[in-house]
C-alpha positions as a Markdown table, in Angstrom:
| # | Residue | x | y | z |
|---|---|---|---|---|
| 1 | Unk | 44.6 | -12.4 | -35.2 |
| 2 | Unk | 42.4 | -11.7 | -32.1 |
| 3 | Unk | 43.9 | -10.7 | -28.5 |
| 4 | Unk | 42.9 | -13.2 | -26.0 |
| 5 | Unk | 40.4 | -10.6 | -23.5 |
| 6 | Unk | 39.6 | -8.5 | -27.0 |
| 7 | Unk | 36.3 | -7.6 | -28.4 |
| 8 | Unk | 36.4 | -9.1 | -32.2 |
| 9 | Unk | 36.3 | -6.4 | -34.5 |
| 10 | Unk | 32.4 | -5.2 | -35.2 |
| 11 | Unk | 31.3 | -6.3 | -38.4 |
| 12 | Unk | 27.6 | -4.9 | -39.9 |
| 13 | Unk | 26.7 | -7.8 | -41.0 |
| 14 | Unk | 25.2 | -10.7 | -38.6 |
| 15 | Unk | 23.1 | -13.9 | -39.2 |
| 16 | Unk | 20.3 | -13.3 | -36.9 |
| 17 | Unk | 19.5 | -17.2 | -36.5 |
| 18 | Unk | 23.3 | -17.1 | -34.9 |
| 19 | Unk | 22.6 | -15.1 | -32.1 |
| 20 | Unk | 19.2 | -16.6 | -31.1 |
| 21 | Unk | 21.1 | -19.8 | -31.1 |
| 22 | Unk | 23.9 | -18.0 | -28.9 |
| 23 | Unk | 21.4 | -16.8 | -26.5 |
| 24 | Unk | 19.6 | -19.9 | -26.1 |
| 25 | Unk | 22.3 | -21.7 | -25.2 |
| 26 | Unk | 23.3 | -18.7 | -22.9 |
| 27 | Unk | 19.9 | -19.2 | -20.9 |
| 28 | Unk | 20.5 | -22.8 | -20.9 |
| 29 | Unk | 23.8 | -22.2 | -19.0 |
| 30 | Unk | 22.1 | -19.7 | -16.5 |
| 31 | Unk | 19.4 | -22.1 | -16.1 |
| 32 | Unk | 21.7 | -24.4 | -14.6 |
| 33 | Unk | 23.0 | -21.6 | -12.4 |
| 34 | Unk | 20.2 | -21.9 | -10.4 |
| 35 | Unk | 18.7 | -18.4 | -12.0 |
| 36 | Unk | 14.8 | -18.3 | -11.4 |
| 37 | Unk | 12.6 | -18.8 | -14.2 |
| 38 | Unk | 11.4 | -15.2 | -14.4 |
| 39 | Unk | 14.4 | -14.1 | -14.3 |
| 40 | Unk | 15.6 | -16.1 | -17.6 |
| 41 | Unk | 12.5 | -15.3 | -19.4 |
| 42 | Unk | 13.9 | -11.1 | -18.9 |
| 43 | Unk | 17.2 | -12.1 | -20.4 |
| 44 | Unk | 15.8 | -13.8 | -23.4 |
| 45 | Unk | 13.3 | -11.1 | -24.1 |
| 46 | Unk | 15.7 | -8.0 | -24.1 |
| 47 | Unk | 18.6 | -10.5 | -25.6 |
| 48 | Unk | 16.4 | -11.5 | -28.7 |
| 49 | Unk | 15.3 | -7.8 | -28.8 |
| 50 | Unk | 18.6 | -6.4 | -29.0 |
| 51 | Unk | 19.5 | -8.9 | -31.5 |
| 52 | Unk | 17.1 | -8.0 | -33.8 |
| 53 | Unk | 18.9 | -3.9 | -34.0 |
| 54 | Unk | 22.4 | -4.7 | -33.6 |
| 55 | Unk | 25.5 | -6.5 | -33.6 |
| 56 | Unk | 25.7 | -8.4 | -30.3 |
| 57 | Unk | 29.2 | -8.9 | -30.8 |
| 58 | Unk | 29.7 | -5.1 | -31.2 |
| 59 | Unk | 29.7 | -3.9 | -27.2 |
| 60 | Unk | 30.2 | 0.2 | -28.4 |
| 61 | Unk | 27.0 | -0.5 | -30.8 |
| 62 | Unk | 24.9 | -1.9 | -28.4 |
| 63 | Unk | 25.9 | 0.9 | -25.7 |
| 64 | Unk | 25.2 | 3.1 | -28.3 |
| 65 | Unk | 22.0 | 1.6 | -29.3 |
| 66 | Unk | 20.6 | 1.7 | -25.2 |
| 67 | Unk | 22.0 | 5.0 | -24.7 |
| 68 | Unk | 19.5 | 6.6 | -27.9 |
| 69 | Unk | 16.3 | 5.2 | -26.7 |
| 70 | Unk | 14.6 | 8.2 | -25.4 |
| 71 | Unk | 11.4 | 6.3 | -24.8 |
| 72 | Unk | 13.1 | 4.0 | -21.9 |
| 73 | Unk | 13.6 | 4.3 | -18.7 |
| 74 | Unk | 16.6 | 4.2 | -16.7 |
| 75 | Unk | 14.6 | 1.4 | -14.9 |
| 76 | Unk | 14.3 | -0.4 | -18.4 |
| 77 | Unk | 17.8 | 0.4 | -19.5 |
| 78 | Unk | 19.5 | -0.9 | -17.3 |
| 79 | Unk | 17.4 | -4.3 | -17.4 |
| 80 | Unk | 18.4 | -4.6 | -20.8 |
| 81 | Unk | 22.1 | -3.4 | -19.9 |
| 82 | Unk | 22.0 | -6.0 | -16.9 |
| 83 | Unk | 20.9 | -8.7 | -19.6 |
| 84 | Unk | 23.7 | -7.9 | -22.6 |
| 85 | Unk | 26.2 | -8.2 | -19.4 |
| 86 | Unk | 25.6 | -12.4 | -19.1 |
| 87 | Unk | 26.5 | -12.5 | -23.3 |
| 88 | Unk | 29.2 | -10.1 | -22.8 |
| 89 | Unk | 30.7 | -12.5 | -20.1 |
| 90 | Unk | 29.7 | -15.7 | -21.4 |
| 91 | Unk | 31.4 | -14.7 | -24.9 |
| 92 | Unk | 34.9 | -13.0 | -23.3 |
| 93 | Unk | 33.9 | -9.9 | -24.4 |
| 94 | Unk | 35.5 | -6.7 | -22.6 |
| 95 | Unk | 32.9 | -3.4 | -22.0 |
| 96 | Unk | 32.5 | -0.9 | -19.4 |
| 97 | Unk | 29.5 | -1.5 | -18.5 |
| 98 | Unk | 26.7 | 1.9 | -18.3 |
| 99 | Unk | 25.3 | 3.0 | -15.0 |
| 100 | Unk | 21.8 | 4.0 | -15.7 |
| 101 | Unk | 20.4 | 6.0 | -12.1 |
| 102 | Unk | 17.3 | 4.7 | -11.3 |
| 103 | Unk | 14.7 | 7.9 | -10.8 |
| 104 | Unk | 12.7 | 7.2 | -7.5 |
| 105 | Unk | 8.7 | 7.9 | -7.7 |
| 106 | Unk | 5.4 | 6.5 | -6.2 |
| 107 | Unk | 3.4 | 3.8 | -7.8 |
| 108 | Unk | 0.1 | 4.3 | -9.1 |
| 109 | Unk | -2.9 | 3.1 | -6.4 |
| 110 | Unk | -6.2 | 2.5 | -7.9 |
| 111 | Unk | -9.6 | 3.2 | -5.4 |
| 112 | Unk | -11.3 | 0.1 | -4.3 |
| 113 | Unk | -14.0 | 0.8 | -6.4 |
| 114 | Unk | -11.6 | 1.0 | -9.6 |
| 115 | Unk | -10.4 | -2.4 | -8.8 |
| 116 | Unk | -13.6 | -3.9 | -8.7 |
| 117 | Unk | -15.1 | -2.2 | -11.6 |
| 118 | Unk | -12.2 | -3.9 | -14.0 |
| 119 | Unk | -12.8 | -7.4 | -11.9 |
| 120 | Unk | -16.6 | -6.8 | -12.7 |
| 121 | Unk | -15.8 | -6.5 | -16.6 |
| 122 | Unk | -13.4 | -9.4 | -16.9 |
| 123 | Unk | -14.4 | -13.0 | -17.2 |
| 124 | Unk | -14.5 | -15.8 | -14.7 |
| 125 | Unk | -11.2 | -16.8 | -15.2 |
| 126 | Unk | -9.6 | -13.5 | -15.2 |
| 127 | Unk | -12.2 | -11.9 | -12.4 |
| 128 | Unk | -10.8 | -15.1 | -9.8 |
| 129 | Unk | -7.0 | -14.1 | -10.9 |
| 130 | Unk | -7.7 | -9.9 | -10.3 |
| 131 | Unk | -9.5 | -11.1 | -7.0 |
| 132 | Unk | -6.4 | -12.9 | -5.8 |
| 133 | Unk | -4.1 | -10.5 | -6.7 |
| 134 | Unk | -6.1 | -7.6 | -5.6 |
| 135 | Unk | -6.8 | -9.9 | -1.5 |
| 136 | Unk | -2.9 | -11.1 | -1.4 |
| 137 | Unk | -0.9 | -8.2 | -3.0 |
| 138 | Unk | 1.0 | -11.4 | -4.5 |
| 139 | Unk | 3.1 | -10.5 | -7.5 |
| 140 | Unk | 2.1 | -12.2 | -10.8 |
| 141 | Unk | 4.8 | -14.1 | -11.0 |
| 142 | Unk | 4.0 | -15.6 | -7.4 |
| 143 | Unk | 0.6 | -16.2 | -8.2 |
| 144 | Unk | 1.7 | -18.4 | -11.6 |
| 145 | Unk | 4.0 | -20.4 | -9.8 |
| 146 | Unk | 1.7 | -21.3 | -6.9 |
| 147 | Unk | 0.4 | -24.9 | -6.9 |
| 148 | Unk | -2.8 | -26.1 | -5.9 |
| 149 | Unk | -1.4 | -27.8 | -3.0 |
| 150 | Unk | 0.0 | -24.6 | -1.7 |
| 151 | Unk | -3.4 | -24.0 | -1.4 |
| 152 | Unk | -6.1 | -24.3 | 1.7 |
| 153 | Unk | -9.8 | -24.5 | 0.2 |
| 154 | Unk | -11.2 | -25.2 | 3.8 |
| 155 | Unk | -10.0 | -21.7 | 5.5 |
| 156 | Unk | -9.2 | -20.0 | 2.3 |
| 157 | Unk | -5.2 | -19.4 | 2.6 |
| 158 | Unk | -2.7 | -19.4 | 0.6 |
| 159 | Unk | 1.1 | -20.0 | 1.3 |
| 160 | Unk | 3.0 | -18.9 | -1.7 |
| 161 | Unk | 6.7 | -19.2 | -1.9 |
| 162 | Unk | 8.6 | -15.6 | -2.2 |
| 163 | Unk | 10.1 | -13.9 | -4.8 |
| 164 | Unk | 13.4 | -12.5 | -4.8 |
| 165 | Unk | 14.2 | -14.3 | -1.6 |
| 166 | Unk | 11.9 | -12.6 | 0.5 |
| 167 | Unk | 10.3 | -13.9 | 3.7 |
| 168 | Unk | 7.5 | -16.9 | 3.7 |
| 169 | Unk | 3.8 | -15.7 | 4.5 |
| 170 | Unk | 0.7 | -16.6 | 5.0 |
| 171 | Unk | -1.9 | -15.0 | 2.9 |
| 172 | Unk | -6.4 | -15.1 | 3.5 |
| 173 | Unk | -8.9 | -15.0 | 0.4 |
| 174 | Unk | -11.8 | -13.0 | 1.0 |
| 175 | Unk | -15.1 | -15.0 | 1.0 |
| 176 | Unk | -16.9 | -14.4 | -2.5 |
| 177 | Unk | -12.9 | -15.1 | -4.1 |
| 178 | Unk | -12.7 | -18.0 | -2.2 |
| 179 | Unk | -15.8 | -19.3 | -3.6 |
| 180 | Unk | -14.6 | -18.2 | -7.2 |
| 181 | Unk | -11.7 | -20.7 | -6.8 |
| 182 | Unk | -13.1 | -23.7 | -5.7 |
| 183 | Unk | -15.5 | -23.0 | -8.7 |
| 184 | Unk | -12.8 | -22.8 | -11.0 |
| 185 | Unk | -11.0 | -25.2 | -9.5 |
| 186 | Unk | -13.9 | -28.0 | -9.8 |
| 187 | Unk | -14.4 | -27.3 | -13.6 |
| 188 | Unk | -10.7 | -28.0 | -14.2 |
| 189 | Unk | -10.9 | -30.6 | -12.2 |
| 190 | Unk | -6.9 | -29.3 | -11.5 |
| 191 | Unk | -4.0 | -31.7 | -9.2 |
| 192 | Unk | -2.2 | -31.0 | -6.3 |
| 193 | Unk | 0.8 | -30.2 | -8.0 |
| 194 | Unk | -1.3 | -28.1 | -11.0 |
| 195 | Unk | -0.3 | -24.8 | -11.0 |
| 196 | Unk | -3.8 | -23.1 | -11.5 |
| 197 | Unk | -3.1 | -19.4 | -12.5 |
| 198 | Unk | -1.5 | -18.3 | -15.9 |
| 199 | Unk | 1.9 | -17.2 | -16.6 |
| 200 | Unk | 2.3 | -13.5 | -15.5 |
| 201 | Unk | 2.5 | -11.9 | -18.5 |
| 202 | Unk | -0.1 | -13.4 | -19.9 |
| 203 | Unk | -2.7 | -12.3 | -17.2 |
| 204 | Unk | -1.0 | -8.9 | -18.0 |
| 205 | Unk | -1.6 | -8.4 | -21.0 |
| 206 | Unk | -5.4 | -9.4 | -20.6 |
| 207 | Unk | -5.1 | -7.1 | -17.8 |
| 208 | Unk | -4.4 | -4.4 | -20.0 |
| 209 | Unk | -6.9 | -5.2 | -22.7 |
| 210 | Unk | -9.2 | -5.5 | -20.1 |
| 211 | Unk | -8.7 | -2.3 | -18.3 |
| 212 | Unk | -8.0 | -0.4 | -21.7 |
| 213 | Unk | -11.7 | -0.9 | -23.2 |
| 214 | Unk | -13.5 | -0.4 | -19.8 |
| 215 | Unk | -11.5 | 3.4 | -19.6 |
| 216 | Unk | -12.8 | 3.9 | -23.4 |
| 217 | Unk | -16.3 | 2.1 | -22.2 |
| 218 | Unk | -16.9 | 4.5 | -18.9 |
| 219 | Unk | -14.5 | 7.3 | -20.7 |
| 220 | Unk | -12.2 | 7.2 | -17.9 |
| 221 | Unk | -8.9 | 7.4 | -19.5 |
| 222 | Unk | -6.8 | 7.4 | -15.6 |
| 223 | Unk | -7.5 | 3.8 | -15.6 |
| 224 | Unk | -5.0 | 3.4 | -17.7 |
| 225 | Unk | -2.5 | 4.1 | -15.4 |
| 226 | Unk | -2.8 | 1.3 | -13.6 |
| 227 | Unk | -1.0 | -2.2 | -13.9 |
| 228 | Unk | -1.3 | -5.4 | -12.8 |
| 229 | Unk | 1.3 | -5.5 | -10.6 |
| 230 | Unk | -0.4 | -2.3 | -8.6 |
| 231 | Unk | -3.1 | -4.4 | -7.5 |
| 232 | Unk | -0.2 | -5.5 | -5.3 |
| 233 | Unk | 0.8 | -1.7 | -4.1 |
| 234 | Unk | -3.5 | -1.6 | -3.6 |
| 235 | Unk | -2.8 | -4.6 | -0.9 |
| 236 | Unk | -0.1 | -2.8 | 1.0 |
| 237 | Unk | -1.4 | 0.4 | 0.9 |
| 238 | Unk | -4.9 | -0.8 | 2.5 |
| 239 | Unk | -3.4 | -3.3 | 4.8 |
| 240 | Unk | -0.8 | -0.5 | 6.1 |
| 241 | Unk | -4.5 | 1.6 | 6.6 |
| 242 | Unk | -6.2 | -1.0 | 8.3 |
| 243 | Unk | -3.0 | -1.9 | 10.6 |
| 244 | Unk | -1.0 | 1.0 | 11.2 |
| 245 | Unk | 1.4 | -1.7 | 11.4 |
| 246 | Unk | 4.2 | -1.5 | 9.2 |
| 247 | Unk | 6.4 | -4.6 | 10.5 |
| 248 | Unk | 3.2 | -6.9 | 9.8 |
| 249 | Unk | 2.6 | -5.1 | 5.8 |
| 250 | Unk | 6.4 | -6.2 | 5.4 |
| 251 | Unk | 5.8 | -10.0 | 6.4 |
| 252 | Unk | 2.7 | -10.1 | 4.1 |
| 253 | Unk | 4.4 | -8.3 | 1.3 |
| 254 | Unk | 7.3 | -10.9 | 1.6 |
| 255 | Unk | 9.8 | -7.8 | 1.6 |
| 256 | Unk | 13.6 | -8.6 | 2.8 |
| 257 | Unk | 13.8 | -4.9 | 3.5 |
| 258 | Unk | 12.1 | -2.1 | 5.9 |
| 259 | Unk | 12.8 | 0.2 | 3.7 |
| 260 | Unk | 11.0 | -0.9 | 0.7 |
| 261 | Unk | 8.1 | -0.9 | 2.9 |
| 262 | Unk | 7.7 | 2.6 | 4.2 |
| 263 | Unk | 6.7 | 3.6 | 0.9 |
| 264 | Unk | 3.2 | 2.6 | 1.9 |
| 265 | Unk | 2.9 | 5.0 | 4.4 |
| 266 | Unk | 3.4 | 8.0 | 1.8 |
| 267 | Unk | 0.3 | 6.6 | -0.1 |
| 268 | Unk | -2.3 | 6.7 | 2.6 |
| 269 | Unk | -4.2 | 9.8 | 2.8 |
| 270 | Unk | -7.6 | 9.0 | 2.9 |
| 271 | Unk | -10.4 | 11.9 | 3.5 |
| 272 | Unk | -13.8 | 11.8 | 4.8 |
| 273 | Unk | -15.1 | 11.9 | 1.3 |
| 274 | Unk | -13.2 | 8.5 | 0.5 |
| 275 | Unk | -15.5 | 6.7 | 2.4 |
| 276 | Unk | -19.0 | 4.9 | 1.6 |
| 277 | Unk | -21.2 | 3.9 | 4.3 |
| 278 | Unk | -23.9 | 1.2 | 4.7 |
| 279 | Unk | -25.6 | -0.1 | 7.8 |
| 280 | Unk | -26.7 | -3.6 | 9.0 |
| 281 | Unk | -29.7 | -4.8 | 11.1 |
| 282 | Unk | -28.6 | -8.6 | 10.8 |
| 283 | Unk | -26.0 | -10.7 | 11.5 |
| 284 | Unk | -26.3 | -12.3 | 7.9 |
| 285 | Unk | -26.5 | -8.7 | 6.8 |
| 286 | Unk | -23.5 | -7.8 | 8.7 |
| 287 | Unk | -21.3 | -10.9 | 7.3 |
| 288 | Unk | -22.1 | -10.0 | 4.0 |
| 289 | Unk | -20.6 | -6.2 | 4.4 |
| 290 | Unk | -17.5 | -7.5 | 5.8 |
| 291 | Unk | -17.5 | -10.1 | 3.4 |
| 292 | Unk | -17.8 | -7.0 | 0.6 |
| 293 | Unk | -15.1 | -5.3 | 2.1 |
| 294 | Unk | -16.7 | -3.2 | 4.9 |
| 295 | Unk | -15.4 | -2.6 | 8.0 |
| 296 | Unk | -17.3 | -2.3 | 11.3 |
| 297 | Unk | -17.6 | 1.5 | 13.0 |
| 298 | Unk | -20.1 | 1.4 | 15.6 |
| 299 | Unk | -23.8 | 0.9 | 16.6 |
| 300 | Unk | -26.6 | 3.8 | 16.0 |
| 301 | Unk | -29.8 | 2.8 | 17.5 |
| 302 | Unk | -30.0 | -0.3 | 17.5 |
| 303 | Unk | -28.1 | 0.1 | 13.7 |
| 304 | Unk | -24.4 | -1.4 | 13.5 |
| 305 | Unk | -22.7 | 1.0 | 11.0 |
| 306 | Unk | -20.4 | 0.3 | 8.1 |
| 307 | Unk | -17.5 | 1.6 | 6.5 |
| 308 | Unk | -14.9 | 1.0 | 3.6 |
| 309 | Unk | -13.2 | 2.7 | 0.8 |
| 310 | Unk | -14.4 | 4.2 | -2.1 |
């Protein structure tokens, strides 16, 4: 007989279609908890993931099982510990539950002309979604969730709704990415409450096919260091350059705290040899610089003089 508050005892042996049907309904029931779509789509991953290796009834084999990966993070870890906790509780099983310390380093910033080189190589589709990404510093998840009427065609913006409860913003397309999406968004021919932008990790993993056979292509295997998600870390770092103002980088990154914003000021340490230069006798030759990304330095002679990133 089993103590009320008790684990059951392990057993070896589990029918695997039992705990997919178990975690299903556990999403179900956090789904009408109000938890965010994203969110529920984590659990079910490292649920059915866990499922497939051990005994989700057996608390001590799963800690076990978490504790031997030496190829995880702590970051990962305790994702996948903070996911087996809503089955633990939902089934009235007893654990203590592992503290996995979270080891603090810098992301990974591509160069300007890294980002554009992968948005050169992918397709129309893909190039307009990098483009975003790379002139709102949005997260992936953002950008799929974002419907069209969310959307300003005439001035280019963009008013996203924040993750993880961070602060509302207001967010500008450059130009030629403006002129992608009203492109794209013709062909489709999409609806005001169409979301227009794939599911996150979809556009990652095309990401990462993407970015892996340009770095075997050009035989630049440090491409592969960067993700998706640090085209929004390129954003912050470039805006925090531009600015100098760190209040306004954390309303446009939609961060709730200060702190999680500083980091950009750790990243920027650009040198003279970062730059690229170009010059303008026009105004039509000026706009389409600054539409390019260059920023104006000063006249030479009758010469207005350009600058951006590398």
């Amino acid at each position: 007989m089993e103590v009320a508050g008790s684990n059951p005892a392990p057993s070896t042996i589990r029918e695997p279609r039992l705990f997919e049907a178990r975690i299903l309904q556990l999403v179900v029931c956090l789904q009408g908890r109000g938890y965010a779509e994203l969110t529920l789509k984590g659990i079910l991953k490292r649920l059915l993931m866990l499922s497939r290796s051990v005994n989700l009834d057996d608390v001590e084999a799963v800690k076990r099982f978490v504790a031997s990966k030496s190829g995880w993070s702590n970051v990962y870890k305790e994702t996948v510990v903070n996911a087996y906790d809503h089955y633990v509780r939902e089934h009235g099983l007893v654990w203590c539950k592992p503290f996995y310390r979270r080891s603090k380093r810098l992301p990974c910033v591509p160069t300007e002309e890294q980002v554009n080189r992968i948005i050169a190589h992918s397709g129309r589709k893909y190039g307009l979604v990098f483009s975003v990404l790379r002139d709102t510093g949005l997260r992936p998840c953002e950008l799929h969730r974002l419907q069209l009427k969310q959307i300003d065609l005439e001035n280019g913006l963009m008013y996203p709704e924040s993750a993880k409860d961070g602060s509302a913003r207001v967010l500008k397309l450059r130009q030629a990415t403006l002129a992608m999406l009203k492109e794209y968004i013709d062909k489709h021919g999409f609806s005001l409450g169409d979301r227009p932008f794939p599911d996150s990790e979809v556009a990652s993993h095309v990401y990462m096919r993407i970015r892996n056979r340009l770095a075997q292509r050009l035989h630049e295997p440090e491409l592969k260091r960067f993700r998706l998600y640090d085209l929004r870390h390129f954003y912050a770092t470039m805006l925090y350059h531009k600015t100098k103002d760190i209040l306004y980088v954390k309303q446009q990154m939609g961060h709730k705290r200060l702190e999680t914003t500083l980091i950009y000021t750790q990243l920027v340490n650009f040198s003279e040899d970062d730059w690229t230069s170009a010059t303008a006798k026009t105004i039509a030759e000026a706009q389409k610089l600054v539409e390019c990304g260059f920023e104006y330095v000063c006249d030479i002679e009758g010469v207005k003089l350009f600058r951006k990133r590398k």
